[in-house]
C-alpha positions in Angstrom: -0.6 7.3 -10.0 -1.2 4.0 -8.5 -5.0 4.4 -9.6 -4.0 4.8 -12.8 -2.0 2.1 -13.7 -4.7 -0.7 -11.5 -7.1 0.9 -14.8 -4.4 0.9 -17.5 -4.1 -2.9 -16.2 -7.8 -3.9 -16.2 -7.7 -2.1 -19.6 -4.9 -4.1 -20.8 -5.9 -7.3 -19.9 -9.7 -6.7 -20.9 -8.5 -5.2 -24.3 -6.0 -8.3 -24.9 -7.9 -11.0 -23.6 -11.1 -9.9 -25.9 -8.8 -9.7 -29.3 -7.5 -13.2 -28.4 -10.8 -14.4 -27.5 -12.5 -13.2 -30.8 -9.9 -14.8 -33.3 -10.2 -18.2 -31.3 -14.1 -17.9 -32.0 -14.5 -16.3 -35.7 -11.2 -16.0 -37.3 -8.8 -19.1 -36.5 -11.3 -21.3 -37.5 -11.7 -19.9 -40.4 -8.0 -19.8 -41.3 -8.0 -23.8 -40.5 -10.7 -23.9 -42.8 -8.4 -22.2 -45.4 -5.6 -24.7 -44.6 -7.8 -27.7 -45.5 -8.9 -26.1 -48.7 -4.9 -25.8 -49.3 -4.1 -29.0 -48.6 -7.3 -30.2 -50.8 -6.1 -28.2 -53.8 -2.4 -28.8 -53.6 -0.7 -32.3 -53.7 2.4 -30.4 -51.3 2.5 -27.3 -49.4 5.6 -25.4 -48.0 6.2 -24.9 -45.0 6.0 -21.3 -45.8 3.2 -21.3 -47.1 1.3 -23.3 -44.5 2.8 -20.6 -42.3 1.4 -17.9 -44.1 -2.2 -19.2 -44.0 -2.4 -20.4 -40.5 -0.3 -17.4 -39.0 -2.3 -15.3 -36.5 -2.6 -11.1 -37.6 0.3 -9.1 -35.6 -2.7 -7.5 -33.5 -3.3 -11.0 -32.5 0.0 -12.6 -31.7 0.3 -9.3 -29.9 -2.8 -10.1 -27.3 -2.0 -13.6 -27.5 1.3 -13.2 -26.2 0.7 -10.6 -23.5 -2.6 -11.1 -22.0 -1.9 -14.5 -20.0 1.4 -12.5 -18.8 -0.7 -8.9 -17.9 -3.7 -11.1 -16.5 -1.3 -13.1 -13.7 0.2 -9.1 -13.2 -3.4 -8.0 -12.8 -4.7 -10.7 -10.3 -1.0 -10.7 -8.5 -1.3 -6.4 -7.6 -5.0 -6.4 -7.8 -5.7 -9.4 -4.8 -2.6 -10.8 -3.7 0.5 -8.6 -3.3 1.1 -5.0 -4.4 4.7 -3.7 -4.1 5.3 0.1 -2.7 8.0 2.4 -2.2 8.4 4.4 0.9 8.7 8.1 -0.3 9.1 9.8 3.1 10.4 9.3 6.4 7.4 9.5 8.7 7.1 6.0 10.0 10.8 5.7 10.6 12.5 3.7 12.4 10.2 0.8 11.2 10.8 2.1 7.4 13.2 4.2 5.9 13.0 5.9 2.7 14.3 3.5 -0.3 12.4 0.7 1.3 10.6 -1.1 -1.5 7.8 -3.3 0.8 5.1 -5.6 -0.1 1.1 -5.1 1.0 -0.8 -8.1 1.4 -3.7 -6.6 -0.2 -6.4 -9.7 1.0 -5.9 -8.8 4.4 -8.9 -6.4 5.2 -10.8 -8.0 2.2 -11.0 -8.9 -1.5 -11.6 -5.5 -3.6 -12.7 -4.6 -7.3 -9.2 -2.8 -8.9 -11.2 0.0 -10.4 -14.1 0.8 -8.5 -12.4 -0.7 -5.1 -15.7 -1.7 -4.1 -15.3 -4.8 -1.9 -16.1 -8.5 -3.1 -15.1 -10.4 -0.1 -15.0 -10.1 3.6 -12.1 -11.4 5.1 -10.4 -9.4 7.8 -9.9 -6.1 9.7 -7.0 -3.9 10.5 -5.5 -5.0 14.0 -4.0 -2.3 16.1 -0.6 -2.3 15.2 -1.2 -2.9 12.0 1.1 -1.0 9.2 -1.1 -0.6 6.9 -1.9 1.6 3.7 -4.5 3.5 2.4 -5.8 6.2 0.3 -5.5 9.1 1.9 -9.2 11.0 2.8 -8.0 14.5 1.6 -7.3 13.1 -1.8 -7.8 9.2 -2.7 -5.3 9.3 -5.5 -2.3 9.2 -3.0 -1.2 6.2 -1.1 -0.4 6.8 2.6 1.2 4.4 4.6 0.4 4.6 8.6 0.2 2.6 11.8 -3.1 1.5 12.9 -3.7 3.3 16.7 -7.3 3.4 17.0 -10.4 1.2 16.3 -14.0 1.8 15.5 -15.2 2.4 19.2 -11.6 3.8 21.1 -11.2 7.5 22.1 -7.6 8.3 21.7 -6.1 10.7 23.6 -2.5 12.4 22.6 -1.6 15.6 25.7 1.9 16.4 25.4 3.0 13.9 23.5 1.5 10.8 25.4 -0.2 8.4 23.7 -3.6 7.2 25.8 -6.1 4.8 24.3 -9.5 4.0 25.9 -11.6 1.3 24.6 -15.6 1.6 23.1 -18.0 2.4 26.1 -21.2 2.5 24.1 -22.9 2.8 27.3 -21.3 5.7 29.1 -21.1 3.8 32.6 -18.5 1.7 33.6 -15.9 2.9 30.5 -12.3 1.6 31.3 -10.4 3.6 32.1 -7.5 5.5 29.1 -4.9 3.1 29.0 -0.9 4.8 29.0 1.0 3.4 26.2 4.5 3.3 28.0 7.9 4.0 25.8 11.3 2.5 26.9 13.8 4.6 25.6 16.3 2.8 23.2 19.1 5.6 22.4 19.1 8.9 21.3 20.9 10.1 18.2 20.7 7.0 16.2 18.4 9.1 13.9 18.4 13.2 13.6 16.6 15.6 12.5 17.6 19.3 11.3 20.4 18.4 13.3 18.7 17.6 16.5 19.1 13.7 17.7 16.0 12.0 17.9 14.9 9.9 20.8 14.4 6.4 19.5 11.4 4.3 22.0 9.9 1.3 22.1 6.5 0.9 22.3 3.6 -1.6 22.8 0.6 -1.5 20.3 -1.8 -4.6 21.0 0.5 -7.5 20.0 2.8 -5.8 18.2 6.2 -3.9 19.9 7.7 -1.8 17.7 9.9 1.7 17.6 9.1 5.0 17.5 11.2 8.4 17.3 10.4 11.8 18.8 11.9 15.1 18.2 12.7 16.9 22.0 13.0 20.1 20.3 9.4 20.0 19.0 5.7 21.2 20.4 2.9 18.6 19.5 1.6 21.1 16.9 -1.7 20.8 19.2 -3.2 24.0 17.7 -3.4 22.1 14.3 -5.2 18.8 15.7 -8.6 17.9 13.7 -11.1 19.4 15.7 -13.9 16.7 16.9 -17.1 18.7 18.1 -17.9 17.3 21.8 -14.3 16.6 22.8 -10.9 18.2 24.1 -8.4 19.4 21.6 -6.2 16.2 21.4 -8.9 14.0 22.0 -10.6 12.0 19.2 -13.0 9.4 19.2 -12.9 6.6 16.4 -16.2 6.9 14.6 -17.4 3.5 13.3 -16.0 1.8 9.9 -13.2 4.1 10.8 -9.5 4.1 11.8 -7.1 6.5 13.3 -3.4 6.1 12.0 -0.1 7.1 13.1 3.2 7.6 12.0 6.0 6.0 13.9 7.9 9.4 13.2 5.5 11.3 16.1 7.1 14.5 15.5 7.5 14.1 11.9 4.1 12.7 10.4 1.0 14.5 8.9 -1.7 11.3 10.3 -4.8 11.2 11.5 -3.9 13.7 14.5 -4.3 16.2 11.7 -6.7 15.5 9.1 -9.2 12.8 10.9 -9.4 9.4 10.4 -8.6 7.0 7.4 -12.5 5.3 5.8 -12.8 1.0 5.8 -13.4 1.6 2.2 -10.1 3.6 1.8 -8.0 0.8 3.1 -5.7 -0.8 0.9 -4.0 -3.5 2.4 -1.3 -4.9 5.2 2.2 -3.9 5.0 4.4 -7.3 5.4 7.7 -7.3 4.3 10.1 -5.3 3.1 11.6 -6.9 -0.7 14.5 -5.0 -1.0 15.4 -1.5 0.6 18.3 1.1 -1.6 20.6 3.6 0.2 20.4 6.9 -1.4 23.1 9.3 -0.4 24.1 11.3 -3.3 24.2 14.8 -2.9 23.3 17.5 -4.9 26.9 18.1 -6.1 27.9 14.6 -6.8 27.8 13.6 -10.5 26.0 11.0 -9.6 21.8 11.8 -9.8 20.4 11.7 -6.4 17.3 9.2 -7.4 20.3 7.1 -8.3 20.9 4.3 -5.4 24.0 4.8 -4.1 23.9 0.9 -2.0 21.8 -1.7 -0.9 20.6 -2.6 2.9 20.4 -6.4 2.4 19.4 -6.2 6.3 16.6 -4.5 5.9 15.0 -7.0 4.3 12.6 -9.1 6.1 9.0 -8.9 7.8 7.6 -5.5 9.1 6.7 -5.2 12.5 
């Protein structure tokens, strides 16, 4: 859907800014023209009827009106800031669903709306990073994700342990897989079917954030993408390419499952949450459920 409305938007804006652009060539010129020939025929004019020559077609007060609105829109979403809304829980505790967040879209680079081909270098995910992008199996969907592994890293996830080693192009003196350590926070603060959920903190690069894990729950192991050459739970970060997590470990469908996330399918760098909606209606109430039902005015703030 997103895709969609980044090409109803070019449209708009190309469509709008060409009408406007041909009546200030070829036709409002000609109606000044008309004026003067008024005035020269006529000792007095009406207001009216000045208004009636000069006035610009509907078509064009239309485009005229809209297209310096739809073209700030367009650069806004297109290069600057694209606002989201998180659908699911998977990178809970760091979002929630009803979160409405911004993504610094310049962050990885300057992109083409349409074609998303990119104009301008200007940075690279971090690990850490929340960051979104389309998602490999189908490039019309948005996913949003933590960035785990860089181009180079194996990453190694055995019984729910989280190991990164660093690029060894070499093969000889490779550092050794370094244990991301959890300090556990609380347990229950969050559920799940009715299980609590172990809330953790954990260390990625320069950015310490939380995670949750379900004790009830296997690592799903026997549906890990399958990388030819290495263990099952072992996958090594081809280049121009990134391996994403949700903070949700038991409850995300990330690159432990279907591989890792293309340069060119990145999006941009999730910063800030804008406002976040509670929505707790239930089935019964006669309230709708996509109704909000409150607003979490904490929530709002940077995302770490």
């Amino acid at each position: 859907m997103a895709a969609y409305f980044s090409l109803i938007l070019v449209l708009v804006t190309l469509v709008s800014g060409l009408i406007w652009l041909i009546d200030v060539v070829f036709f409002a010129p000609k109606r000044r023209e008309n004026l003067l020939v008024a005035h020269a025929n006529s000792t007095e004019l009406s207001a009216d009827a000045i208004d009636k020559i000069i006035r610009e077609p509907v078509l064009v007060e239309t485009a005229h009106s809209i297209f310096p609105v739809i073209a700030f829109v367009m650069i806004l979403r297109s290069f600057i800031y694209e606002p989201f809304q998180i659908p699911s829980g998977s990178m809970m505790p760091t979002l929630l669903v009803g979160d409405f967040i911004l993504v610094e879209k310049f962050s990885y680079g300057l992109r083409d709306p349409v074609w998303r081909s990119k104009l301008v270098e200007i940075g690279e995910p971090e690990r850490g990073d929340v960051f979104v992008f389309k998602y490999p199996e189908n490039p019309k969907i948005d996913y949003i994700k933590r960035v785990v592994g860089l181009p180079g890293d194996k990453i190694i996830y055995r019984n729910k342990q989280l190991m990164i080693q660093g690029p060894c192009d070499t093969g000889i003196d490779c550092p050794a897989p370094r244990v991301i350590a959890h300090t556990e926070i609380n347990r229950g603060e969050f559920s799940q079917d009715n299980v609590p959920l172990i809330r953790l903190s954990e260390q990625l690069g320069d950015v310490k954030h939380d995670i949750l894990m379900n004790p009830s729950r296997p690592d799903f192991r026997q549906h890990f993408y399958p990388q030819a050459g290495l263990p099952v739970g072992e996958f090594l970060v081809p280049k121009g390419m990134y391996f994403a997590m949700g903070d949700n470990r038991d409850n995300s469908t990330d690159s432990r499952f279907w591989g890792f996330v293309p340069e060119e399918n990145l999006v941009g760098k999730a910063v800030a949450i804008w406002i976040s909606f509670e929505f707790d209606s239930k089935p019964s109430d006669w309230l709708p459920t996509w109704v909000p039902t409150g607003v979490r005015f904490d929530r709002v703030g940077g995302i770490h």
